[in-house]
DRENPA-3360 file (N, C-alpha, C; in nm, 2 decimals, always signed):
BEGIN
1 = XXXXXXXX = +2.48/-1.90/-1.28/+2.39/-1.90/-1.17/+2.27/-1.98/-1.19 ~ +2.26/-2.04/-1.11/+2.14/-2.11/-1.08/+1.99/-2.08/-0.95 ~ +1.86/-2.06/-1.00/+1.76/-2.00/-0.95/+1.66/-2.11/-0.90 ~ +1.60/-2.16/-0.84/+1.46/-2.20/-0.82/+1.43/-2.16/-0.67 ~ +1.31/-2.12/-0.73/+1.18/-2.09/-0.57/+1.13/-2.25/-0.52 ~ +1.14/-2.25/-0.39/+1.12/-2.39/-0.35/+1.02/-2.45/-0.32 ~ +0.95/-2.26/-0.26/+0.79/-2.24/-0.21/+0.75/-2.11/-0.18 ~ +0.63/-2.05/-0.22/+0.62/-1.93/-0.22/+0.44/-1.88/-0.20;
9 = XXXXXXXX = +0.47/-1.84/-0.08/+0.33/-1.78/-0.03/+0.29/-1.83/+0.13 ~ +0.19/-1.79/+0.19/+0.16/-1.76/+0.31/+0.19/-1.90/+0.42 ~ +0.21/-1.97/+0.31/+0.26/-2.08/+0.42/+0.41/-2.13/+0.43 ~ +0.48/-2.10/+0.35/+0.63/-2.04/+0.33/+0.67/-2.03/+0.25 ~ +0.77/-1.97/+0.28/+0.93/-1.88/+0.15/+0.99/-1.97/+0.13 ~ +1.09/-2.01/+0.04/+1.28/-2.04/+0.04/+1.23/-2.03/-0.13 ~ +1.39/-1.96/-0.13/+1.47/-1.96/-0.29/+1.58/-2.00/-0.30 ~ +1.65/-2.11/-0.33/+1.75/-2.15/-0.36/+1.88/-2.09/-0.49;
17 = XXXXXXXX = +1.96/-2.02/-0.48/+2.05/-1.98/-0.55/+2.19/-2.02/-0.54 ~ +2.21/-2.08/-0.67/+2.33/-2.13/-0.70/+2.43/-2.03/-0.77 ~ +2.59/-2.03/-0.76/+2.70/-2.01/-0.79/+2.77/-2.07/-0.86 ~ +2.90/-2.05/-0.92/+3.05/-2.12/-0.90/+3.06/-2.17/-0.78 ~ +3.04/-2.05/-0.66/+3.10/-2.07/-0.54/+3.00/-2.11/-0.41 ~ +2.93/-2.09/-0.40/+2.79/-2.10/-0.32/+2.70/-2.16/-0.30 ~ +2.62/-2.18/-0.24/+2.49/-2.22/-0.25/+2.44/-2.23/-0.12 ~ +2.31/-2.12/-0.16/+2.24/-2.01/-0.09/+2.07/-2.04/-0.07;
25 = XXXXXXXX = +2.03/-2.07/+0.06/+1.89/-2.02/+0.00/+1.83/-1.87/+0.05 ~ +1.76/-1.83/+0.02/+1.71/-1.73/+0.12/+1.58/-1.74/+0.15 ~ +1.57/-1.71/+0.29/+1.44/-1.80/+0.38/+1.39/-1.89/+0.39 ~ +1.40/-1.94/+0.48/+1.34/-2.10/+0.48/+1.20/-2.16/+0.59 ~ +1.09/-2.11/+0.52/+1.00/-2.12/+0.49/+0.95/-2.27/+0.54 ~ +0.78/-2.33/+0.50/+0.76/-2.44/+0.53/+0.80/-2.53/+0.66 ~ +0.88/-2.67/+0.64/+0.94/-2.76/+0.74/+1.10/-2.78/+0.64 ~ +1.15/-2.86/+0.72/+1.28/-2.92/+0.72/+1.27/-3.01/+0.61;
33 = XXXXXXXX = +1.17/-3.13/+0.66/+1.11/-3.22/+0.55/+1.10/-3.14/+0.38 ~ +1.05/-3.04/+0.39/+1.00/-3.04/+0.27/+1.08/-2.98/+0.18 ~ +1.20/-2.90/+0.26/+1.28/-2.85/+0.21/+1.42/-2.90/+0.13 ~ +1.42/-3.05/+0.24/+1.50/-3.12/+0.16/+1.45/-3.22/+0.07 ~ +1.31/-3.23/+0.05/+1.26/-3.27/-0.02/+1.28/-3.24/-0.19 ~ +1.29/-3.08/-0.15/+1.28/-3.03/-0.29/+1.39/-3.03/-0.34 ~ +1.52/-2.99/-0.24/+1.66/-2.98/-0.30/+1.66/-3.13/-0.33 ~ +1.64/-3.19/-0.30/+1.64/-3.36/-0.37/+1.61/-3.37/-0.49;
41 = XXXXXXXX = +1.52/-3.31/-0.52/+1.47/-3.23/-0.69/+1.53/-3.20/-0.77 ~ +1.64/-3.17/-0.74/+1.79/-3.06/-0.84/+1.88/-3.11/-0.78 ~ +1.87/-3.27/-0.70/+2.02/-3.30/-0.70/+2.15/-3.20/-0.63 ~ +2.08/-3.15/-0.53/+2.11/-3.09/-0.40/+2.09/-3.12/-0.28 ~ +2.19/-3.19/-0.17/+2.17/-3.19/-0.05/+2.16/-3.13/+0.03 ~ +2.10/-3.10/+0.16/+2.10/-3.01/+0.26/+2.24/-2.95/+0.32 ~ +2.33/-3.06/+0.34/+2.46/-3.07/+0.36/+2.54/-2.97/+0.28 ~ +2.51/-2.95/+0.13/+2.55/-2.88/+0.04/+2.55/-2.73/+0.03;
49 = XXXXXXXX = +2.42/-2.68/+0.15/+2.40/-2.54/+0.20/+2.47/-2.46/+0.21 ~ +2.54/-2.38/+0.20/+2.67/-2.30/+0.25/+2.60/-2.20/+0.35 ~ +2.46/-2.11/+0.28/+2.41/-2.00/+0.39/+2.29/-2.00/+0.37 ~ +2.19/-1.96/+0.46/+2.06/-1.93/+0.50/+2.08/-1.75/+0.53 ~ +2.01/-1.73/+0.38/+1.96/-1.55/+0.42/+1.88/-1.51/+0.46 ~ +1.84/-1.43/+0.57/+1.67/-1.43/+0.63/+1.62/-1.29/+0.56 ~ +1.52/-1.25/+0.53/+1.46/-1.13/+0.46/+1.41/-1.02/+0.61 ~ +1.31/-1.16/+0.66/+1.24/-1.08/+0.81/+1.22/-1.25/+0.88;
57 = XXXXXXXX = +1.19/-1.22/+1.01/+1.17/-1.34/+1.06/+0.98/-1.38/+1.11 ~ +0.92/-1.34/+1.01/+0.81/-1.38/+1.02/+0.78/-1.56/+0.99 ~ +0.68/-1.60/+1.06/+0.70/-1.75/+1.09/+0.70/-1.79/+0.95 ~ +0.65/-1.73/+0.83/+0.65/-1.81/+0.66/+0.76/-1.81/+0.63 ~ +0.88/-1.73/+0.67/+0.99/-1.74/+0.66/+1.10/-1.80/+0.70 ~ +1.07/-1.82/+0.81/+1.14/-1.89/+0.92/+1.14/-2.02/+0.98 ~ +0.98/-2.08/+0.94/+0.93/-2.21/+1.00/+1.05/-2.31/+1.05 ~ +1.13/-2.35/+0.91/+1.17/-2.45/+0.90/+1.34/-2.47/+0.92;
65 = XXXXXXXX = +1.37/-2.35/+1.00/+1.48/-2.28/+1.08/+1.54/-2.36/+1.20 ~ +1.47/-2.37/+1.26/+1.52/-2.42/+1.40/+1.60/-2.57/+1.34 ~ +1.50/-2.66/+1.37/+1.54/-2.78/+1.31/+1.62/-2.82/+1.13 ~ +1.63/-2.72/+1.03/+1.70/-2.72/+0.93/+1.83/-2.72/+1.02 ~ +1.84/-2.62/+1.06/+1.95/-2.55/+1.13/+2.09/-2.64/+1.21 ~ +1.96/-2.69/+1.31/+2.03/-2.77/+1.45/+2.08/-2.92/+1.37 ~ +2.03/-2.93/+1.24/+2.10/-3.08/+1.18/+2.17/-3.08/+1.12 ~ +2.22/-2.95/+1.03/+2.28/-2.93/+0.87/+2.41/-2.83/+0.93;
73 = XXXXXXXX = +2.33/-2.75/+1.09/+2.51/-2.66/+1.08/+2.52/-2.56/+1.03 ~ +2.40/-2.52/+0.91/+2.45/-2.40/+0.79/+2.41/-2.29/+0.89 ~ +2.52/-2.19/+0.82/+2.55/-2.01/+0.80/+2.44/-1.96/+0.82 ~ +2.40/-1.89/+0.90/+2.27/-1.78/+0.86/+2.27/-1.67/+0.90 ~ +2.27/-1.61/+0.75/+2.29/-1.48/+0.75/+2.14/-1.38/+0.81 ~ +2.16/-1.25/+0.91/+2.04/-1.17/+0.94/+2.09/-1.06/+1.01 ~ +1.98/-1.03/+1.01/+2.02/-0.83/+1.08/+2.05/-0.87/+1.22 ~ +2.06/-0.79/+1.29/+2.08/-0.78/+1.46/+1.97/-0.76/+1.48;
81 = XXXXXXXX = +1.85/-0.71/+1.44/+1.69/-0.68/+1.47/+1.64/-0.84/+1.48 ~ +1.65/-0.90/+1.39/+1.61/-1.04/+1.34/+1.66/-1.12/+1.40 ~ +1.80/-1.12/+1.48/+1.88/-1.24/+1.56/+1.79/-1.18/+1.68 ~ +1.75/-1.11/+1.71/+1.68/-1.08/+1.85/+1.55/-1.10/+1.90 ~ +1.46/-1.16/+1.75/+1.33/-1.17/+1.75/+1.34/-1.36/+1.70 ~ +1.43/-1.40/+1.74/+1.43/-1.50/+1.67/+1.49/-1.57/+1.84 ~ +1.44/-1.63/+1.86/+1.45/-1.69/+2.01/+1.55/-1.85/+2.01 ~ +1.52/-1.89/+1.87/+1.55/-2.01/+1.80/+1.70/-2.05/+1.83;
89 = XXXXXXXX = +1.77/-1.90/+1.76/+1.89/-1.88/+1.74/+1.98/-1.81/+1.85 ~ +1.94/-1.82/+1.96/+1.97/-1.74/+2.08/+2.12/-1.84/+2.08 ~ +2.13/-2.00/+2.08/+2.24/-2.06/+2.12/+2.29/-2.13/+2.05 ~ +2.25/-2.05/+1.90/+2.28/-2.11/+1.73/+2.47/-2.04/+1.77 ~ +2.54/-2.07/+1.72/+2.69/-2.05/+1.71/+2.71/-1.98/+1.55 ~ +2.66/-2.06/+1.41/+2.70/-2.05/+1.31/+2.58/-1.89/+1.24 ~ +2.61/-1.82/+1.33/+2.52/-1.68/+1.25/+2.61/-1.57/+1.22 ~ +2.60/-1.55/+1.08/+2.64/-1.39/+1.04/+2.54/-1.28/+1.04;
97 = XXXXXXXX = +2.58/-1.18/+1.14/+2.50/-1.07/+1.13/+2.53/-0.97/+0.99 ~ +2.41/-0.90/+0.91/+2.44/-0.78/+0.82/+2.37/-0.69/+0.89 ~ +2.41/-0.60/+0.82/+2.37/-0.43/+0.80/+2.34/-0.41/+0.68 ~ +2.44/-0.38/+0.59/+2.45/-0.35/+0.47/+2.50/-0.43/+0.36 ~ +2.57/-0.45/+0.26/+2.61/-0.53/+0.16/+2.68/-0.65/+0.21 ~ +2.61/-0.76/+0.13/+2.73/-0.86/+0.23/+2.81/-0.99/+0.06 ~ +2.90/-1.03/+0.13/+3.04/-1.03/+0.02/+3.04/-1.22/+0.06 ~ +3.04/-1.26/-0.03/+3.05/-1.40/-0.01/+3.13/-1.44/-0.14;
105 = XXXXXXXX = +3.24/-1.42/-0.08/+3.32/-1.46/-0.22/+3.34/-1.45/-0.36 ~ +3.22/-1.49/-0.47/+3.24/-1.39/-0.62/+3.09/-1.36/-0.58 ~ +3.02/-1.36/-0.49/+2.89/-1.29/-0.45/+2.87/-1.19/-0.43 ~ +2.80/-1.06/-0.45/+2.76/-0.94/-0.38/+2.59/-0.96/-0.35 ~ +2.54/-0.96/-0.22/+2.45/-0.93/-0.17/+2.38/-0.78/-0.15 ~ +2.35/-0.74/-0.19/+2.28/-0.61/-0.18/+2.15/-0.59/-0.11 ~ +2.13/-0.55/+0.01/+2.00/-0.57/+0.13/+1.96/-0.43/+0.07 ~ +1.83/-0.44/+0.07/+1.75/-0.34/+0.04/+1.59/-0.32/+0.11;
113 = XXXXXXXX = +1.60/-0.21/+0.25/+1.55/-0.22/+0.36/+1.37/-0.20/+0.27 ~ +1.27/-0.35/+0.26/+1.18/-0.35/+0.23/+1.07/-0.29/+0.37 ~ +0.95/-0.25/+0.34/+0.82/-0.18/+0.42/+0.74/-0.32/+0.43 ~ +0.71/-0.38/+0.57/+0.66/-0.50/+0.64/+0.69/-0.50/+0.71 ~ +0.56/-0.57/+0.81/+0.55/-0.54/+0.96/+0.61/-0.64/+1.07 ~ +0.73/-0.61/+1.06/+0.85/-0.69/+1.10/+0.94/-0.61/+1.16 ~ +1.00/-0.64/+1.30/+1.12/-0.58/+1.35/+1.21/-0.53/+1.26 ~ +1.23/-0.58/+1.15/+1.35/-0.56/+1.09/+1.33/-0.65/+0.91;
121 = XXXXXXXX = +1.32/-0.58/+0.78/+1.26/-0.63/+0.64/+1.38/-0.57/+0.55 ~ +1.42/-0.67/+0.47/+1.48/-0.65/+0.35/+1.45/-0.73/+0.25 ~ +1.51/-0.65/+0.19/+1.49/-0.77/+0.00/+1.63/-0.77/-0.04 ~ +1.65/-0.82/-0.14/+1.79/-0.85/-0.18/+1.83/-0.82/-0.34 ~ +1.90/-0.78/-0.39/+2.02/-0.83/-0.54/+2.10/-0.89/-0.48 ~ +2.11/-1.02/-0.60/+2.19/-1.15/-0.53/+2.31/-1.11/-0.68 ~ +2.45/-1.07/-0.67/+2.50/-1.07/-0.82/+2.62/-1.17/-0.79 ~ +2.64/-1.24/-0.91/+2.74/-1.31/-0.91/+2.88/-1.19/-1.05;
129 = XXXXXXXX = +2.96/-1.22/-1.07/+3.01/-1.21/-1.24/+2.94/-1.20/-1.30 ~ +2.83/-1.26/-1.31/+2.75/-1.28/-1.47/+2.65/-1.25/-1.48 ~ +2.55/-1.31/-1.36/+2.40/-1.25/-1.32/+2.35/-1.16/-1.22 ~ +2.29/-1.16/-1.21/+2.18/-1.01/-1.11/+2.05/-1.05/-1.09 ~ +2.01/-1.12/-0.95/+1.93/-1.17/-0.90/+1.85/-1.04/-0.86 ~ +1.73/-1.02/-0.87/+1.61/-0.88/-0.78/+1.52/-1.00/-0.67 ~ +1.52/-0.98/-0.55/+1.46/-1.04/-0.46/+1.35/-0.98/-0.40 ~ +1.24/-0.97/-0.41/+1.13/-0.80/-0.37/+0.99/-0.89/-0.35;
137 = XXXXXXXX = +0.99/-0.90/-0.24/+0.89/-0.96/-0.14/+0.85/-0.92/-0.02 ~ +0.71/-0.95/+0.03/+0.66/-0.84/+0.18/+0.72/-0.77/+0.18 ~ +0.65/-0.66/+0.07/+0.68/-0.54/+0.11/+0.53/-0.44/+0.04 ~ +0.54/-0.33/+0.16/+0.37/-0.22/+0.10/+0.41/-0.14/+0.00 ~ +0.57/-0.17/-0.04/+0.62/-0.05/-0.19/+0.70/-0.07/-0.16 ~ +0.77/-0.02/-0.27/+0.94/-0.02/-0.29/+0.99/+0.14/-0.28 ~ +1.06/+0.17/-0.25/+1.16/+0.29/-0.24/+1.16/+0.33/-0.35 ~ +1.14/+0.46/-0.44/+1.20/+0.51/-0.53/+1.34/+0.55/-0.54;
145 = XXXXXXXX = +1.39/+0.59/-0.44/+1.55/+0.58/-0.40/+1.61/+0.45/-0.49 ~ +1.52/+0.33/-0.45/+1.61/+0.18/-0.48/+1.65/+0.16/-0.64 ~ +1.54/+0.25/-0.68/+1.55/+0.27/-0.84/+1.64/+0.18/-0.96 ~ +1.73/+0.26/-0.92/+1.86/+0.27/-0.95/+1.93/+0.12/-0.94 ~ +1.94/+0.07/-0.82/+2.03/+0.00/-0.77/+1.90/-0.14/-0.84 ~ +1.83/-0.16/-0.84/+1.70/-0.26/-0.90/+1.71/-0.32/-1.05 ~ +1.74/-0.17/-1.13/+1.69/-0.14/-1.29/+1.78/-0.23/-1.34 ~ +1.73/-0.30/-1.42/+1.79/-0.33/-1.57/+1.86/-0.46/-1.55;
153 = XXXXXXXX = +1.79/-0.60/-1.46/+1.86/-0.69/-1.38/+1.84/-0.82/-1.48 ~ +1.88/-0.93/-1.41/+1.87/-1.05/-1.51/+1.73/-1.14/-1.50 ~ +1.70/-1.14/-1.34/+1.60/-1.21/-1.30/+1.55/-1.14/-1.18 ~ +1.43/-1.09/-1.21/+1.36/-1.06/-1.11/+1.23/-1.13/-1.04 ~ +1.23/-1.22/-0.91/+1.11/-1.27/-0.78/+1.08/-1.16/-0.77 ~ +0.93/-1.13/-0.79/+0.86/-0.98/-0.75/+0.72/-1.01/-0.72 ~ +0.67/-0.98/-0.58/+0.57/-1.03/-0.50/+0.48/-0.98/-0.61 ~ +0.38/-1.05/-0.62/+0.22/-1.00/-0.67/+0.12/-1.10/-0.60;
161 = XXXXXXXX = +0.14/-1.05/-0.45/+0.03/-1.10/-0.37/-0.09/-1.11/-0.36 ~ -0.16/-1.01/-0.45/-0.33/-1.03/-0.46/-0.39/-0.92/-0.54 ~ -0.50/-0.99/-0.52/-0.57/-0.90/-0.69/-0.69/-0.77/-0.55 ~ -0.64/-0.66/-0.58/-0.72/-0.55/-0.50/-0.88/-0.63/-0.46 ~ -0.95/-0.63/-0.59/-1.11/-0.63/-0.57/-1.09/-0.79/-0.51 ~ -1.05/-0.87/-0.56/-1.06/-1.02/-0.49/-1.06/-0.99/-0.31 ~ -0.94/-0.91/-0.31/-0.91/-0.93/-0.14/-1.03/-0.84/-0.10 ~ -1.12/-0.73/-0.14/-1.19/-0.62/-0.09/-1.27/-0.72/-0.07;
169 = XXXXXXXX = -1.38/-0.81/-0.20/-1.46/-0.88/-0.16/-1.47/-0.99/-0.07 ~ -1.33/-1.02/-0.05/-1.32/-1.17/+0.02/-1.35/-1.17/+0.16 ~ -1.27/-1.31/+0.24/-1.37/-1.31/+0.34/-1.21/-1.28/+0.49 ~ -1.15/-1.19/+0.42/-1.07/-1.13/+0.52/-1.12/-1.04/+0.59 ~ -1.10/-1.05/+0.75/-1.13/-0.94/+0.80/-1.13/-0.78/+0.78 ~ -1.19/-0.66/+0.83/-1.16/-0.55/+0.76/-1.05/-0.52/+0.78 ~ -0.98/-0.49/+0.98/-0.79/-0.53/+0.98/-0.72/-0.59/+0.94 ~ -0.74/-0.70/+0.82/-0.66/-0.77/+0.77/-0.65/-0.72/+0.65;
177 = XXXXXXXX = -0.74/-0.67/+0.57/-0.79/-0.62/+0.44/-0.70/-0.46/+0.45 ~ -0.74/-0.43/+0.58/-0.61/-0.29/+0.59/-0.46/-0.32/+0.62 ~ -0.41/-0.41/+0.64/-0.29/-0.43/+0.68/-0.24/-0.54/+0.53 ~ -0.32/-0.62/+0.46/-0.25/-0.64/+0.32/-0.21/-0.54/+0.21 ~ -0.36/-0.42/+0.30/-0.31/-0.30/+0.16/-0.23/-0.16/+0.19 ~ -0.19/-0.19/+0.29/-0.12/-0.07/+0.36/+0.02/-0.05/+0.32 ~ +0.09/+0.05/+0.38/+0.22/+0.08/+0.34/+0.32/-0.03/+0.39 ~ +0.31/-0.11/+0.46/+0.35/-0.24/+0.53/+0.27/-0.40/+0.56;
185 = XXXXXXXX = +0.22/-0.38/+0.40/+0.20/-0.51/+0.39/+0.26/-0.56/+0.21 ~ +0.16/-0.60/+0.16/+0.24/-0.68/+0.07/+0.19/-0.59/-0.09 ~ +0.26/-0.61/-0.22/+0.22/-0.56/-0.32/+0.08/-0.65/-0.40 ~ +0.00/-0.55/-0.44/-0.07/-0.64/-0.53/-0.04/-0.65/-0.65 ~ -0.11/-0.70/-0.76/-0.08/-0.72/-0.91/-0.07/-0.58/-0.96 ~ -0.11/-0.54/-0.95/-0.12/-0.36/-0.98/+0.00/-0.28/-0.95 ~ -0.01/-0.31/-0.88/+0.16/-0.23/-0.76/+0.26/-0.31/-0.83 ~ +0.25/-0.47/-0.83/+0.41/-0.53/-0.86/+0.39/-0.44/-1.09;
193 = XXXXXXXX = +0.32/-0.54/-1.09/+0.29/-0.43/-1.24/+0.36/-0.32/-1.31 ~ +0.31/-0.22/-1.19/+0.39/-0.08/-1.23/+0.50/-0.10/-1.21 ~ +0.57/-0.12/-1.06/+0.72/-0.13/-1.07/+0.77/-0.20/-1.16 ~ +0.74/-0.34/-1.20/+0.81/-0.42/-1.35/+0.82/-0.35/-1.42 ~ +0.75/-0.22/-1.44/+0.76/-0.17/-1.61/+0.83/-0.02/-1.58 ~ +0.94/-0.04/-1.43/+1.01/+0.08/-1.44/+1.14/+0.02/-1.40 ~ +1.12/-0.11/-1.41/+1.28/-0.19/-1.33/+1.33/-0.29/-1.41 ~ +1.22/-0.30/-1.47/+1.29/-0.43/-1.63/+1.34/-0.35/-1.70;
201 = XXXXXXXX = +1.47/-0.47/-1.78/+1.54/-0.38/-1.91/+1.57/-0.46/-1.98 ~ +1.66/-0.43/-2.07/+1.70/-0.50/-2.22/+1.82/-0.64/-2.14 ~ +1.85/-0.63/-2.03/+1.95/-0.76/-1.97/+1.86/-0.84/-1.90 ~ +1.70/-0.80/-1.90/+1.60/-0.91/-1.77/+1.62/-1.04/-1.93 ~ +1.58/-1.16/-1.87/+1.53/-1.24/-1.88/+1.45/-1.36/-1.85 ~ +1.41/-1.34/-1.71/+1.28/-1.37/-1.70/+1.22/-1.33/-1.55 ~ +1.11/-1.32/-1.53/+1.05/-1.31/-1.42/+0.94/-1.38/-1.34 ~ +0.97/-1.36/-1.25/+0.89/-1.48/-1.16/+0.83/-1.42/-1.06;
209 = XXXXXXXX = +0.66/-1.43/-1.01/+0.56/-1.36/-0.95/+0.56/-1.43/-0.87 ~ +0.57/-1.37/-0.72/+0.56/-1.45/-0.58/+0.47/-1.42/-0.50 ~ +0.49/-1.54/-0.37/+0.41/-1.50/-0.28/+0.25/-1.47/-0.33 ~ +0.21/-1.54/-0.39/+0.07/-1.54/-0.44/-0.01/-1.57/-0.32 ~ -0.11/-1.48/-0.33/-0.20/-1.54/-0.22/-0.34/-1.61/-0.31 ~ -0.33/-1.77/-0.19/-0.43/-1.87/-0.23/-0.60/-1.84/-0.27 ~ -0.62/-1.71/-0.12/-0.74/-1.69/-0.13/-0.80/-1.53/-0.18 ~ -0.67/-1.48/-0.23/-0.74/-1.34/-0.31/-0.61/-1.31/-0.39;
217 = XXXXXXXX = -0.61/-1.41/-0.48/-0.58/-1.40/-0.60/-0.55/-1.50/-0.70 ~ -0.54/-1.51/-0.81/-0.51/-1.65/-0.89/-0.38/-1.60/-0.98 ~ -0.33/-1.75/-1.03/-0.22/-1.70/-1.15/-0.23/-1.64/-1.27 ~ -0.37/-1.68/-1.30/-0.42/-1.59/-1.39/-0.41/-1.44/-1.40 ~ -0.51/-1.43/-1.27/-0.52/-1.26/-1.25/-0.37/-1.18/-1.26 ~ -0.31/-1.28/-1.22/-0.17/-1.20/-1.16/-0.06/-1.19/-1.29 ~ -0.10/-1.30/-1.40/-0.05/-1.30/-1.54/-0.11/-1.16/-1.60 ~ -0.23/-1.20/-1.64/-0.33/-1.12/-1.68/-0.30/-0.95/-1.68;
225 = XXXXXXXX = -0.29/-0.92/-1.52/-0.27/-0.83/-1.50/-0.07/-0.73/-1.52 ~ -0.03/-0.81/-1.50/+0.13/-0.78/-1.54/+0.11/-0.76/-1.71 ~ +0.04/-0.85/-1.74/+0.13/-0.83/-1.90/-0.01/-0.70/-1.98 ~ -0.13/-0.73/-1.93/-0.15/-0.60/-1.97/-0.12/-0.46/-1.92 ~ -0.02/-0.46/-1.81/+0.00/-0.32/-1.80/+0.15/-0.32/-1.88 ~ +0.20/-0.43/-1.88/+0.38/-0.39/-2.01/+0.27/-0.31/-2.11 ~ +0.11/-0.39/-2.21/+0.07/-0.34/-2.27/+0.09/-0.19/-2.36 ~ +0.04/-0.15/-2.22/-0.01/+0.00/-2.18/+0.11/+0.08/-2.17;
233 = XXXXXXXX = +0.24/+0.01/-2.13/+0.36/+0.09/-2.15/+0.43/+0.04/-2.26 ~ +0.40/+0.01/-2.35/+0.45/-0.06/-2.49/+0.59/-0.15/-2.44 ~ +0.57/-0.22/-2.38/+0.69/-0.29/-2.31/+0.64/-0.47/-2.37 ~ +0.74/-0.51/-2.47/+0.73/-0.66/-2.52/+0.83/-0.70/-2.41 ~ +0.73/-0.79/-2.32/+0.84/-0.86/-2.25/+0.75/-1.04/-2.21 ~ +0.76/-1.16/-2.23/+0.64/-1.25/-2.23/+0.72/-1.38/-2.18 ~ +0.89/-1.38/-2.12/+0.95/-1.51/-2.01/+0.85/-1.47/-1.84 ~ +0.73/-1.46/-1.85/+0.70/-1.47/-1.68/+0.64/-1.59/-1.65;
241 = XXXXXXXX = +0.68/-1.61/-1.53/+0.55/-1.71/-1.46/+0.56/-1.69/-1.31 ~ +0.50/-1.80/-1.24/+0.44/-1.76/-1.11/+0.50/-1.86/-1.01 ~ +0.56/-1.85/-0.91/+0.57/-1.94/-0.77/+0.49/-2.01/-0.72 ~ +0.46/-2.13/-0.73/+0.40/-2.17/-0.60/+0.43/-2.21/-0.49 ~ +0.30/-2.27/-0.43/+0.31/-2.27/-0.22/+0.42/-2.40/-0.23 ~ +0.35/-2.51/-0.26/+0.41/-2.66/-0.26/+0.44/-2.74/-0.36 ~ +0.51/-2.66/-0.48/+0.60/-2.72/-0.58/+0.68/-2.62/-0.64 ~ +0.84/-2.62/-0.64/+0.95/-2.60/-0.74/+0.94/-2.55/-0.83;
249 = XXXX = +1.00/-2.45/-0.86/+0.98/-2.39/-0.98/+1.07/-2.46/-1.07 ~ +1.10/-2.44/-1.21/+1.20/-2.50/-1.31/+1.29/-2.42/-1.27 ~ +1.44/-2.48/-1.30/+1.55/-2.42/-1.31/+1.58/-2.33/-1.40 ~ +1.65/-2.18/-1.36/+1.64/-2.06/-1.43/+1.82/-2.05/-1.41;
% end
């Protein structure tokens, strides 16, 4: 399996995942332009797409949908809540609706209903045979239910949107400042933090911090703070790094 984040944070999503059989991004974020910009990067065409997975249809996710879409033809996979809030796709032909797990050949998709203020929010395990993708983005927490189904994976994207005191001080509004920290907005470094040090195991090998916000938080902080809380749970673990807005991550 093959991994890269294409873009990641308030101005758009997409993660590209490769197979044997597949080749997936999930959300597509940004423009059209830029997206095939990147797959030009790794020696991937647009053409080459097989499916488009949507998480939620908020516009960072979605931007670059309409027109991806109406040129390339590809699959896109989404809830029935999200085909209905999405106006785009009203006279799209090539859409698979989910609910629950979805099967793409040596694929298992595993949707895992994330907290974001969206008609309809999931996150995903992407597993092939061999690997185990954790997809955990916009969201105010994770389920302790999901536990289970999360633990002990190969590669985990796990939002660490902002550093608490940065966003308190900053120059967000106070409703804005309540709806980043609420039960339906996004995790901070603290939040993603703890969950890492109850969902990593002896099969992760590496992890990647998303959805960084530009203006209340840095890579640092969001480094900083992850690895001193493994610290604190005596957890040696030191393959992480971070997503960014408008460059590609390395191939994982």
């Amino acid at each position: 399996m093959k991994v890269v984040v294409l873009a990641s944070g308030s101005e758009g999503n997409a993660t590209y995942i490769e197979t044997n059989e597949i080749k997936l991004i999930i959300d597509l974020g940004k423009n059209a332009k830029y997206i095939k910009e990147q797959l030009d990067k790794i020696k991937v065409t647009p053409e080459e797409i097989d499916y488009i997975l949507i998480s939620h249809t908020h516009k960072d996710h979605t931007s670059a949908l309409k027109v991806f879409t109406n040129k390339y033809k590809t699959k896109v996979l989404l809830s029935q809540e999200m085909f209905y809030d999405l106006n785009d796709l009203k006279d799209y032909d090539n859409i698979i609706i989910y609910e629950d797990d979805i099967y793409l050949k040596n694929v298992k998709i595993e949707t895992i209903k994330s907290s974001h203020d969206a008609p309809d929010s999931r996150n995903f395990i992407v597993s092939d045979n061999k690997t185990s993708v954790v997809y955990v983005t916009d969201t105010g927490y994770v389920n302790r239910k999901y536990f289970k189904n999360l633990k002990n994976k190969d590669i985990y994207l796990f939002e660490s949107n902002h550093d608490i005191e940065m966003l308190m001080n900053g120059p967000y509004p106070k409703w804005l400042k309540t709806r980043v920290l609420g039960s339906f907005g996004h995790l901070s470094n603290k939040d993603s933090s703890f969950y890492l040090t109850k969902l990593i195991g002896e099969n992760t090998k590496k992890i990647v911090l998303m959805h960084l916000s530009h203006i209340n938080n840095t890579p640092e902080k969001a480094l900083e703070t992850v690895n001193k809380t493994f610290k604190e749970y005596n957890i040696e673990f030191k393959n992480i790094t971070y997503a960014k807005q408008s460059e590609i991550t390395k191939v994982i």
